[in-house]
NUTOR-559491 format. One line per field, with one value per residue (C-alpha): x, y, z. Coordinates in steps of 0.2 Angstrom, whole numbers. Layout:
<atoms>
east: (X ...) .
north: (Y ...) .
up: (Z ...) .
</atoms>
This chain:
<atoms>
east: (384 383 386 371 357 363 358 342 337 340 331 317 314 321 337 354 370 371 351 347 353 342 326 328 328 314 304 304 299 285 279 280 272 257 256 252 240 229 228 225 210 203 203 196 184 177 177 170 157 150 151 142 129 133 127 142 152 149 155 171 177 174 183 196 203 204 217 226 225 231 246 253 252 261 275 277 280 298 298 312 323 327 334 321 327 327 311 300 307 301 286 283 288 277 261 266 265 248 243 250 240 222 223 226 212 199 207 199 183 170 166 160 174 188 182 179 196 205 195 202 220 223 216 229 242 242 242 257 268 262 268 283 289 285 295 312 310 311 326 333 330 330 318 324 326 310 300 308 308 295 283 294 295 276 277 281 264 256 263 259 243 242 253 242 226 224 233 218 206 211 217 201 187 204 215 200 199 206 222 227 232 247 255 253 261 274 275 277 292 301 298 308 324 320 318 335 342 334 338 357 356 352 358 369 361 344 348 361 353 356 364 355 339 328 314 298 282 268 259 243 246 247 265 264 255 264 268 252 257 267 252 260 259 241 237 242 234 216 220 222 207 195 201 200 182 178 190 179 163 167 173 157 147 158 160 139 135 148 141 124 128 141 145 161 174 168 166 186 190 179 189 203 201 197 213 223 215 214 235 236 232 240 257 255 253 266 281 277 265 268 287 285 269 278 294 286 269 274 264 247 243 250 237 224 216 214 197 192 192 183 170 168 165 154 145 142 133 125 116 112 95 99 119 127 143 151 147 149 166 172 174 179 194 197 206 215 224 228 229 246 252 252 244 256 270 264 260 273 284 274 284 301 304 298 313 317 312 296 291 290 280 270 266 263 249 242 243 240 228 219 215 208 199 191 186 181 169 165 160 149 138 134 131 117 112 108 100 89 87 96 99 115 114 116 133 137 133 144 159 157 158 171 182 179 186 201 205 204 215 228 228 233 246 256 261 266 276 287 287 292 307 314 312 321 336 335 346 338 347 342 342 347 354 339 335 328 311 296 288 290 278 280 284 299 303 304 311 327 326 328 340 353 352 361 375 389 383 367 369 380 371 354 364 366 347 345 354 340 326 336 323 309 312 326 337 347 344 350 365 372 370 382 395 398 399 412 416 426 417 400 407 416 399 388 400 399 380 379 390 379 362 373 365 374 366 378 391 400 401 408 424 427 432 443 455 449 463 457 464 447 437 447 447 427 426 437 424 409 414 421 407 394 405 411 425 426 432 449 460 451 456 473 483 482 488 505 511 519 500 493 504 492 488 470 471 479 470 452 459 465 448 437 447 443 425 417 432 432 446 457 454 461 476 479 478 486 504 500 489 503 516 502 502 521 525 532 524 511 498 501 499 480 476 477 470 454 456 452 439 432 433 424 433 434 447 458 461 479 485 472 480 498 490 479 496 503 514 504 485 480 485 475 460 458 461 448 435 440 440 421 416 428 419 431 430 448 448 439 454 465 448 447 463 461 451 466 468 458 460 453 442 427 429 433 417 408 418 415 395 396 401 381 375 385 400 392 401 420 414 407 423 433 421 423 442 450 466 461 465 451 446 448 433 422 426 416 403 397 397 388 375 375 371 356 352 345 365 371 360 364 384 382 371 385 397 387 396 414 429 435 421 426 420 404 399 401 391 377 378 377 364 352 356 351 335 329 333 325 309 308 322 321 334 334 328 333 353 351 342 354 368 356 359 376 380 368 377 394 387 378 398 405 393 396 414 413 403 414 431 432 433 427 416 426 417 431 448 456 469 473 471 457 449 455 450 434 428 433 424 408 413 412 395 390 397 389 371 373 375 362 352 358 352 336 334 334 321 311 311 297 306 318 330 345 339 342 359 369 362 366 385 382 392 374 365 349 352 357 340 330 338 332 315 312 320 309 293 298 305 295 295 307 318 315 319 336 342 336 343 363 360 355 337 330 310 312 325 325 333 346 364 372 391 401 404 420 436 445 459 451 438 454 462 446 448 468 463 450 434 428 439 458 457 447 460 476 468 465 485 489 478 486 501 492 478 478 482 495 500 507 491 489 505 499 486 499 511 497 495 512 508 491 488 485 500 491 490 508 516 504 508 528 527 516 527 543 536 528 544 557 569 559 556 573 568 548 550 566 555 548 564 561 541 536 525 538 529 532 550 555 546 554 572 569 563 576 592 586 581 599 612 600 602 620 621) .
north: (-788 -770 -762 -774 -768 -752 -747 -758 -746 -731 -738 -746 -734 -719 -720 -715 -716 -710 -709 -727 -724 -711 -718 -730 -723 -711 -726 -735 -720 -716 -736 -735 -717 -720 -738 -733 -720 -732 -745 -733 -723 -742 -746 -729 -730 -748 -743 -726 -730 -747 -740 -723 -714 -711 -695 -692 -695 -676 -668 -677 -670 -655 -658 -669 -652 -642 -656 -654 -635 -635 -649 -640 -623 -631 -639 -623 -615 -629 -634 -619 -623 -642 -652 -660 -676 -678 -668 -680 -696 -687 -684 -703 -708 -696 -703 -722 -718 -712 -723 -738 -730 -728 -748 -750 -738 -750 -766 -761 -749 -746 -730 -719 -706 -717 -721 -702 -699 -712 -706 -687 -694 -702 -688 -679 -691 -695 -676 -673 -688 -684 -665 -670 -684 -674 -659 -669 -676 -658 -656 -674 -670 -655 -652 -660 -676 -672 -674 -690 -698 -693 -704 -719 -714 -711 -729 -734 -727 -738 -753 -750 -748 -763 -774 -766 -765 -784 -788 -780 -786 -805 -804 -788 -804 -816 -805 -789 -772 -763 -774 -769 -752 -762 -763 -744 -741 -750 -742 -725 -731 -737 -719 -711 -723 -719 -700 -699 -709 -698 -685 -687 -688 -670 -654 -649 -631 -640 -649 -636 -631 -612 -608 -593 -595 -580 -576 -580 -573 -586 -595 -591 -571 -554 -558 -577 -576 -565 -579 -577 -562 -574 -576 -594 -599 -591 -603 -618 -613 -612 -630 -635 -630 -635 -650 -656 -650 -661 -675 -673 -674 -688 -699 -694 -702 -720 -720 -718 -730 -744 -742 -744 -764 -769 -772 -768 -781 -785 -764 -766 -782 -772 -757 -766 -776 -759 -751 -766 -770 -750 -750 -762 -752 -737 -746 -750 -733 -726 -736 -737 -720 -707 -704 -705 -692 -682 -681 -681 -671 -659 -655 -650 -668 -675 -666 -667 -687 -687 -672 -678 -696 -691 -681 -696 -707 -695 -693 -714 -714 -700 -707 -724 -724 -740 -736 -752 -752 -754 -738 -729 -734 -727 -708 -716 -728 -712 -703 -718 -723 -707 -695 -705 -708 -696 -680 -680 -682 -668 -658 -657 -652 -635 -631 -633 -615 -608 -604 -617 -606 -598 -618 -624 -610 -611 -629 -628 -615 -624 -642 -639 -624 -620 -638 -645 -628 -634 -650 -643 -631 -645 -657 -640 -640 -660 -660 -647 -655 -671 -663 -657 -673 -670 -685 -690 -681 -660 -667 -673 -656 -651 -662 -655 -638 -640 -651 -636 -623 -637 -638 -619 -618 -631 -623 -606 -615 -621 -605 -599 -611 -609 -591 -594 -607 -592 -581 -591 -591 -574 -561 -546 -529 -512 -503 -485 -483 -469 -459 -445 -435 -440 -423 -410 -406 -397 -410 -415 -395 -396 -412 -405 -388 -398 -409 -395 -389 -406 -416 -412 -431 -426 -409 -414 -429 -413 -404 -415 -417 -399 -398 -409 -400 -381 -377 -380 -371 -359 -365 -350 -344 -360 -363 -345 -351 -365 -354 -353 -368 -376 -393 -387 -401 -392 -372 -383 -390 -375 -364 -378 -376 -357 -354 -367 -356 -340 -332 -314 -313 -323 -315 -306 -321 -331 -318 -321 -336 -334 -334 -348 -360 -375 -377 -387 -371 -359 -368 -370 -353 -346 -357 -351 -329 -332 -341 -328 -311 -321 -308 -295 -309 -312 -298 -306 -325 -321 -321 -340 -345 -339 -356 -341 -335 -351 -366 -378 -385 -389 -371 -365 -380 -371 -354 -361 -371 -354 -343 -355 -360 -342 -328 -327 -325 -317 -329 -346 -333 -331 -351 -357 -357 -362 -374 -383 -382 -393 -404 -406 -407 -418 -418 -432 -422 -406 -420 -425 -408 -405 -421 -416 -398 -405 -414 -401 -387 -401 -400 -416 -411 -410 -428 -431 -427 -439 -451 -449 -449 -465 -474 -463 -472 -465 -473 -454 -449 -464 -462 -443 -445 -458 -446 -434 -445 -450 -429 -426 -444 -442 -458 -459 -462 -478 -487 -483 -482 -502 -504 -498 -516 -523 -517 -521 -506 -496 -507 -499 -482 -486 -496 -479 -467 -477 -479 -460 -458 -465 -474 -474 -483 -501 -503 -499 -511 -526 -528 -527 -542 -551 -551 -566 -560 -546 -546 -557 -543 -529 -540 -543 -524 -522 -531 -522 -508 -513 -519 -501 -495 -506 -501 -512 -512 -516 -533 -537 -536 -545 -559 -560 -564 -581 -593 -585 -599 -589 -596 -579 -570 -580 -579 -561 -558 -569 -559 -543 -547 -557 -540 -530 -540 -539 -518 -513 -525 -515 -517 -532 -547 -559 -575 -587 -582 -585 -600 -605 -602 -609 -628 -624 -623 -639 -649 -645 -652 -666 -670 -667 -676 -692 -691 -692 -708 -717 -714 -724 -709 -705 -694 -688 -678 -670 -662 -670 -682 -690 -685 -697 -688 -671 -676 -679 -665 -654 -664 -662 -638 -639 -648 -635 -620 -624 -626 -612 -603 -611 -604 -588 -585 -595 -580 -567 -579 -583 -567 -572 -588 -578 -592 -578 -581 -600 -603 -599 -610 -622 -623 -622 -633 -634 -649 -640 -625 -636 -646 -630 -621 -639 -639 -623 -624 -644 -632 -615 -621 -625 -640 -644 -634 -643 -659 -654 -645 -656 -672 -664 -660 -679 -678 -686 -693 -701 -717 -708 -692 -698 -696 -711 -717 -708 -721 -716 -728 -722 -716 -706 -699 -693 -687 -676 -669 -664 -656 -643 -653 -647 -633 -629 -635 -651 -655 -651 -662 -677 -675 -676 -692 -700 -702 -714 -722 -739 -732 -733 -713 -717 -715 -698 -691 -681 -672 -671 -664 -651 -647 -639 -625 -623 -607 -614 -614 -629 -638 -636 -641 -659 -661 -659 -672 -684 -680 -684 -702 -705 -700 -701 -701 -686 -677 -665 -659 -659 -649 -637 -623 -623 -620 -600 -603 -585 -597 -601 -617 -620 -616 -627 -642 -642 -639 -655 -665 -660 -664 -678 -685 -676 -692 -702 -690 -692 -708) .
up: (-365 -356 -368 -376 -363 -360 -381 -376 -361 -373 -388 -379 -363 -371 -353 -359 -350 -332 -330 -326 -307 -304 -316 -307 -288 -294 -301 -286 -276 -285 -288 -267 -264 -278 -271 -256 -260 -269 -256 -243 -256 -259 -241 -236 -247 -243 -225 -226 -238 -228 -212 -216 -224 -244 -245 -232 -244 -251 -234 -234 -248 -239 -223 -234 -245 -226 -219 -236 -233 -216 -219 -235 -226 -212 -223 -235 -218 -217 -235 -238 -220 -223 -236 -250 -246 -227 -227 -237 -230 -210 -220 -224 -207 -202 -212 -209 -188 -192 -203 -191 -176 -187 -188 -171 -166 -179 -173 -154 -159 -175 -169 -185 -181 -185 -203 -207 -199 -208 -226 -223 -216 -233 -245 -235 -235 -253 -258 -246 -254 -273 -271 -262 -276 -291 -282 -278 -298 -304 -295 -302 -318 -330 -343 -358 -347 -338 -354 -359 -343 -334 -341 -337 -321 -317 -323 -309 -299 -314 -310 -291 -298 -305 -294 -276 -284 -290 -272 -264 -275 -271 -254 -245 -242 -234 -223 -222 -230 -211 -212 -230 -222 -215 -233 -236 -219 -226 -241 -235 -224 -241 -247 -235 -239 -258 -254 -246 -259 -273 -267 -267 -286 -287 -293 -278 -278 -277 -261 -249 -234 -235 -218 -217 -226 -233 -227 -237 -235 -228 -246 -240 -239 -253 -252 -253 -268 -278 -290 -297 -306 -318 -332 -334 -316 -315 -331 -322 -307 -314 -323 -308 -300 -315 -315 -298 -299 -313 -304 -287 -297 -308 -292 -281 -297 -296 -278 -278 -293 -282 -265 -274 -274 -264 -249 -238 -242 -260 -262 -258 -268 -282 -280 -281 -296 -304 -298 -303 -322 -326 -318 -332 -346 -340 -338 -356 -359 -346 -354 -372 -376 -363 -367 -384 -383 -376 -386 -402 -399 -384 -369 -377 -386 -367 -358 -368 -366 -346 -348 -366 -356 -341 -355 -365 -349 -341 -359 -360 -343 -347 -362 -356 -347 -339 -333 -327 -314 -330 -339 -321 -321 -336 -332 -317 -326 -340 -323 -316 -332 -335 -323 -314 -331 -344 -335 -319 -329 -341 -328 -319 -335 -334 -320 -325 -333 -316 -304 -291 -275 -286 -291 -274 -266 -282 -282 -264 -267 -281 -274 -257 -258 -273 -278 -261 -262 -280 -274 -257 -265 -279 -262 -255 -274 -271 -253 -257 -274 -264 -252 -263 -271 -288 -300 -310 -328 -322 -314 -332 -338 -325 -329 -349 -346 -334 -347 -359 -349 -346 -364 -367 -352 -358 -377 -370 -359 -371 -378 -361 -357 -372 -367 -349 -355 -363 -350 -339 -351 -355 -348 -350 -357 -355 -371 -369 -387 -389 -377 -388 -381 -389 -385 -372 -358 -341 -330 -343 -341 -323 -321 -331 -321 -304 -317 -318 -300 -295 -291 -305 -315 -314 -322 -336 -339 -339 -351 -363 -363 -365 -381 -387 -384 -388 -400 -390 -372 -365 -353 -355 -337 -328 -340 -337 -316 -320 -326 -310 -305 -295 -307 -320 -334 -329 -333 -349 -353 -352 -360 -374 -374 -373 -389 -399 -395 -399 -384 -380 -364 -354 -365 -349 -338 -354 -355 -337 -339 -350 -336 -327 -319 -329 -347 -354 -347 -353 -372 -369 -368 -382 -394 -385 -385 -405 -409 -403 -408 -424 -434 -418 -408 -418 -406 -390 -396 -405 -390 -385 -400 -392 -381 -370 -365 -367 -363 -364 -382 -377 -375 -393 -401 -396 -401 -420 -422 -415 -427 -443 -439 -433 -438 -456 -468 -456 -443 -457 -458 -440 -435 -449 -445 -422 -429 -442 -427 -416 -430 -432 -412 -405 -388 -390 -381 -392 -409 -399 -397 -414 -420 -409 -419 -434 -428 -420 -437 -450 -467 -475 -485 -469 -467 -474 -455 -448 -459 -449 -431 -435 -435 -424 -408 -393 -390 -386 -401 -412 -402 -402 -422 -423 -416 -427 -443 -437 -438 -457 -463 -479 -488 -488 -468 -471 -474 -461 -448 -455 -448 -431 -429 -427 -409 -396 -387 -403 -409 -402 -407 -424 -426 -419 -433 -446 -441 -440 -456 -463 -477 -493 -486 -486 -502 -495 -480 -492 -500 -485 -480 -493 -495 -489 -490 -475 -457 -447 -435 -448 -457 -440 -439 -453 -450 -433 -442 -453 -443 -434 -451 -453 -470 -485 -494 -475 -474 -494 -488 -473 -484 -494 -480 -474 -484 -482 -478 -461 -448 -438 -449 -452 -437 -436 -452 -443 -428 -435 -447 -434 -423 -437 -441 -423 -420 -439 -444 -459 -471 -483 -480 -492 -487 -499 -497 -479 -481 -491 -477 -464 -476 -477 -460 -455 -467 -462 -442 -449 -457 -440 -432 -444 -443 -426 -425 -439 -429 -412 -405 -386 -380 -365 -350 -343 -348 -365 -358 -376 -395 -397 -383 -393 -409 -401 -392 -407 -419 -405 -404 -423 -423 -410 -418 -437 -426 -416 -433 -440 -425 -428 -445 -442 -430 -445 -455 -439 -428 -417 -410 -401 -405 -401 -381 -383 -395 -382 -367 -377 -375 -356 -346 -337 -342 -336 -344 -361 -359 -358 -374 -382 -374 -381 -399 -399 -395 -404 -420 -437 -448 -455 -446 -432 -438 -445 -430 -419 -428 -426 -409 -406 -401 -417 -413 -429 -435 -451 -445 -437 -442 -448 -446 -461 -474 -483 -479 -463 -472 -484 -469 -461 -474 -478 -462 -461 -476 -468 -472 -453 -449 -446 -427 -432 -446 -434 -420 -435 -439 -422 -420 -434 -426 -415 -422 -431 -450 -460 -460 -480 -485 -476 -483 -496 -485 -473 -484 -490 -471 -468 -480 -471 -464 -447 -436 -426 -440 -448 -433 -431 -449 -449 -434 -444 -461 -449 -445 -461 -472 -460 -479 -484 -468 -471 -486 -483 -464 -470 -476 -459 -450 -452 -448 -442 -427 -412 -408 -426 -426 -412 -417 -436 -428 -417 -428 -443 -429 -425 -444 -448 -443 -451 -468 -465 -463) .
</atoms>
């Protein structure tokens, strides 16, 4: 029977498990705090209108906005140093003492005072409570529930509508419009029980009272207002304003047309009947449209009916010359069924993307200031329009020009609310892969000139700056002053620089230091002399090739590579033989040294050596031969650069020696991709490089990739290629292929997703305990790993989505952060992308896309999956079910007998377990193969299993 009503509640109210508690709370909350505000606006109003002048009426709206101002600059001043919850239940204590103590004051007196007092307490009041409900449901819910729930949960303000409004209507001429107040006091005293109770259902981090709480800048201040610089916020803060002007002028035209013929108690009971019959259709539309709207449509089409309502109202009274009470009401009944129904809840949606401490500052300004403002200054233009004697059909010209400028407003909205979604998910990465000059000018000269006068980081980072602009300026000057310098990697670096201009100025100060203390100086130095006195330099250079003057091999290494570069015939001669003893040594850092040699002299056909120290024992050794591999770029490095992806700790310096090499190896990379039978990381290798070559024959090999069996290797040929797309717009992908992959991996999580719904299977929230609850949860990662791939090549065919900021939120263990990445894809993706992403991630808006229940016999299903149908985890977790799931594990032997020659270790170890029970008569010679498994886990599981089966053998 639960389990009856709870698929009820999802079906019909769009509640799934674990919401109803709090839809519930925050329901009843916002049934009490709208209740309350409309029996207090119907009682103010019957009061204020019968008891003084109606052309009054303009100025309270006036003095009505300055008590809003002045109460939400007080309680932005404490909304940040208490908790939500306590804070808005003082709040509605607060309000129901005063509301208590204005019905004493008219239960002994009449004077006018009290019936203006009492008209701004409530415009304050009901402003206050409203901005305080929809602020504790943004912390309730995230924005994916937000758009589904939000509606329901304004129901609740619809049915007080209804449910107080008909109450006034009937009982204002039995018990008196003054003693009405006595229900709102009420009301606001349930709301500060509901508030507490909400607000226990939040976010923790939404509701701790920092101990030490950061100082904000007042709302109403340059500081305060820095949020506006956010072009969304500023969006929603003009909507605001525009449409409280047209709200104000719209309700002084009602309020007028009613006072016109009744009087006080029949203006309440009148008042009330309209609230009441107008609460009815909006509860309608709150539980049965609002949601839906929203869900299928998005926030524009949500938006949109409250100003098209209050033009189409405004228009009718306009264009009747004889306007009844009627007509009046109809702008008037266009904001009451909509505003508390579909417009709040839209509304407070455009705030979600916005971070909590900026979204409470924000609505507090925009609520509590800019609005009260707009209808302050709207109540200013009537006051002097009636004075000046002014009829009824200008302020409909009013209300239509203000409603365009709404909708303008709310069009341009949408799109930067998508935007600030994906902002809030985005972590932003500085990009400093270029950081070439774009041109030279004199402040870049002087800024490198004060550059190399500083601290040794700066200098070197300076120089390598100035070996970018060598043909434009002469640094010569500052460069020879840093030959004196006291780091040794600045003299190594200049020296460096020096010998590349093959400036003999400086030449003196460069053969000094040739007997400097440091070995990496004194090597810098021997390139930087031979390469400017090229074949004269061999009788200064030949000495350190001797290890008795030059011990150091960084030292010999530098003399052999000067000698061959910049010395001629003679100099080969002379390094050859030091140079072949480095290569032979057996001192690790003499094998480096020599490694870097080659690296250093640049003649491809020197690679045999690089050969022997990229498998070389010592890491120094491997790495120093990697960067020298990346300068020969012989093609038959590649090979043996491939392998270095093997290693984490050279995995990254391959990737950059192999990109040095340039185009012309995509080929050699391509097939290396596309070999099964090759190391996993050797073929994600591949792809980064790839990607780093970004050239047309890079994306056709990576296209080639998507539909390869290893998912490792998938998902690193979507990567890269996505990467890629983003970084060079210009090189042709083609679409089809990838569109093609997108289906494939759509199909495979649609799979999943069935399976899982055919097998009584759990969906477990926490740590698997059992291997249904594994099974599960498995089932559930592949499903989210085939969409995340999908989203990752959509990426490539849709690059303005910016789906690459989203995939990833949505395997966050935040709910909120999840509900956001979905929010965004609902709103960003096209058709019929949409639909088919959104259908595997569960968030289907029609029956028709939803997944159905596998249909294939269990057995079969199961079998399916032991056989990789969704992946060599999902198919060792289904063995490992079998063993204790309802089925006859016969039926599963031949799957399970194909599993133990899986290449999955997982896998063959389930299986031998599930063959042992299944063929206990078999099991000896099915498992014996295994007994040498080259998997530990493996090993030991097969030895059990065959001693214990071996009596039984015996027997």
């Amino acid at each position: 029977m639960a389990g009856r009503i709870a698929r009820a509640l999802e079906a019909g109210l769009l509640i799934r498990p674990g919401e109803r508690r709090r839809v519930a709370l925050m329901s009843l909350y916002a049934a009490n705090a709208i209740g309350a505000v409309v029996i207090g606006h119907s009682v103010r109003d019957a009061l204020y209108l019968s008891n003084r002048p109606a052309r009054g009426l303009a100025g309270m709206y006036i003095w009505s906005s300055i008590a809003i101002v002045l109460v939400s600059w007080f309680y932005a001043r404490i909304a940040d140093r208490l908790p939500r919850g306590l804070l808005n239940a003082a709040s509605a204590i607060g309000c129901a003492a005063l509301g208590a103590a204005l019905w004493a004051i008219l239960t002994v007196t009449d004077a006018v005072w009290v019936y203006a007092a009492l008209y701004i307490f409530v415009e304050a009041m009901g402003s206050l409570v409203v901005i305080q409900f929809w602020t504790l449901a943004n912390d309730v819910f995230h924005a994916r529930e937000a758009k589904r729930l939000f509606g329901l949960i304004g129901g609740g303000g619809t049915l007080a509508n209804v449910i107080f409004g008909l109450l006034v209507g009937r009982y204002a001429q039995v018990i008196g419009a003054q003693n009405l107040l006595l229900v709102m006091v009420a009301q606001l005293a349930i709301c500060a029980g509901l508030a507490q109770a909400g607000s226990r259902t939040a976010a923790a981090g939404a509701l701790v009272l920092r101990s030490r709480p950061v100082r904000k800048a007042p709302v109403i201040s340059r500081a305060g207002l820095t949020f506006l610089s956010n072009k969304h916020l500023t969006i929603v803060a003009l909507i605001g304003a525009v449409s409280a002007a047209a709200v104000t002028i719209v309700d002084f035209q009602f309020k007028l047309s009613a006072a016109a013929v009744l009087d006080q108690n029949d203006l309440a009971g009148y008042f009330g009947r309209f609230y009441g019959i107008c609460g009815g259709v909006a509860l309608a539309v709150q539980i049965w449209v609002t949601g839906r709207l929203l869900e299928r449509y998005g926030i524009l089409a949500s938006l949109l009916p409250l100003p098209l309502g209050l033009a189409l109202g405004s228009g009718a009274s306009a264009a009747s010359a004889t306007p009844g009470l009627f007509v009046s009401s109809l702008a008037k009944g266009s904001d009451t069924i909509f505003r508390y129904t579909i417009n709040d809840a839209s509304m407070q949606l455009l705030y979600v993307p916005v971070a909590p401490h900026v979204r409470g500052r924000a609505k507090a300004f925009i609520d509590g200031v800019l609005k009260p403002t707009s209808v302050a200054f709207a109540g200013a233009v009537l006051l002097f329009y009636k004075q000046s004697g002014g009829r009824g059909r200008p302020l409909t010209a009013a209300v239509l020009l203000l409603v365009g400028t709404w909708v303008w407003l709310l069009t341009r909205a949408r799109g930067e609310y998508v935007r600030s979604l994906v902002e809030s998910l985005e972590r932003r990465r500085l990009d400093l892969s270029s950081s070439q000059f774009s041109r030279l000018n004199e402040g870049t000269m002087r800024a490198l000139r004060t550059a190399l006068g500083g601290e040794p980081a700066t200098v070197l980072h300076a120089i390598t700056l100035v070996r970018q602009l060598a043909q434009e300026a002469d640094f010569t000057p500052e460069l020879r002053s840093l030959l004196r310098h006291q780091d040794a990697a600045v003299r190594a670096s200049a020296l460096e620089q020096l010998g590349e201009l093959r400036r003999p100025g400086p030449l003196i100060d460069m053969r000094g230091l040739l007997r400097d203390p440091v070995a990496e100086v004194r090597a810098a130095a021997l390139g930087a002399v031979c390469a400017i006195e090229q074949e004269a330099a061999v009788a200064t250079v030949l000495p350190f090739l001797d290890v008795r003057a030059a011990p150091e091999a960084v030292v010999r290494a530098a003399a052999a590579v000067a000698l061959i570069r910049h010395a001629g015939i003679d100099g080969v001669l002379a390094a050859a033989e030091p140079l072949k003893q480095l290569l032979c040594a057996e001192d690790p850092r003499d094998r480096a040294a020599a490694a870097d040699a080659l690296g250093r002299i640049g003649v491809s056909g020197f690679f045999r050596p690089l050969l022997a120290f990229l498998r070389d024992p010592d890491i120094t050794v491997r790495r120093t031969a990697i960067a020298a591999a990346g300068k020969l770029r012989a093609p038959e490095l590649i090979a043996a650069l491939v392998e270095q992806f093997e290693r984490r700790e050279t995995a990254l310096e391959a990737a950059s020696a192999l990109a040095a090499f340039g185009p012309g190896i995509e080929h050699a990379l391509e097939v290396i991709l596309l070999d099964e039978a090759s190391h996993v990381d050797c073929r994600r290798g591949a792809a980064l490089v790839l990607q780093r070559l970004a050239t047309r024959a890079a994306a056709d090999a990576l296209v080639s990739t998507l539909t390869c069996r290893e998912q490792a290797v998938r998902k690193a040929a979507a990567r890269s290629l996505a990467r890629l797309a983003r970084r060079q717009r210009g090189v042709r992908i083609e679409a089809v292929r990838v569109e093609r992959a997108v289906h494939v991996e759509l199909a495979a999580a649609r799979t999943a997703l069935s399976v899982f719904k055919t097998l009584p299977l759990p969906a477990a929230g926490h740590a698997p305990r059992t291997a249904a609850e594994l099974l599960g949860m498995a089932l559930l990662e592949e499903r989210d790993a085939r969409v995340l791939q999908a989203l990752v090549l959509l990426e490539v065919l849709l690059p303005e989505v910016r789906v690459d900021v989203v995939a990833e939120n949505l395997r966050s263990e935040s709910a909120a952060a999840r509900g956001n990445a979905i929010e965004v894809l609902d709103n960003a993706l096209p058709e019929p992308w949409k639909r088919q992403v959104m259908a595997n991630l569960e968030e289907t808006k029609r029956r028709g896309d939803q997944v159905a229940p596998d249909a294939r016999p269990v057995a079969e299903l199961v079998s399916a999956l032991i056989g990789g149908e969704c992946g060599p985890w999902v198919a060792a977790c289904a063995a490992r079910w079998a063993l204790d799931a309802p089925l006859p594990l016969a039926r599963l032997l031949p799957a399970l007998e194909a599993g133990l020659y899986a290449a999955s270790a997982p896998l063959r170890e389930a299986a031998a377990r599930a063959v042992a029970r299944a063929a206990p008569a078999e099991a000896s010679r099915l498992l014996a193969p295994l007994a040498g498994d080259p998997a530990p886990s493996v090993r030991r599981t097969v030895r059990a299993l065959l001693d214990r089966s071996a009596p039984r053998a015996s027997a």
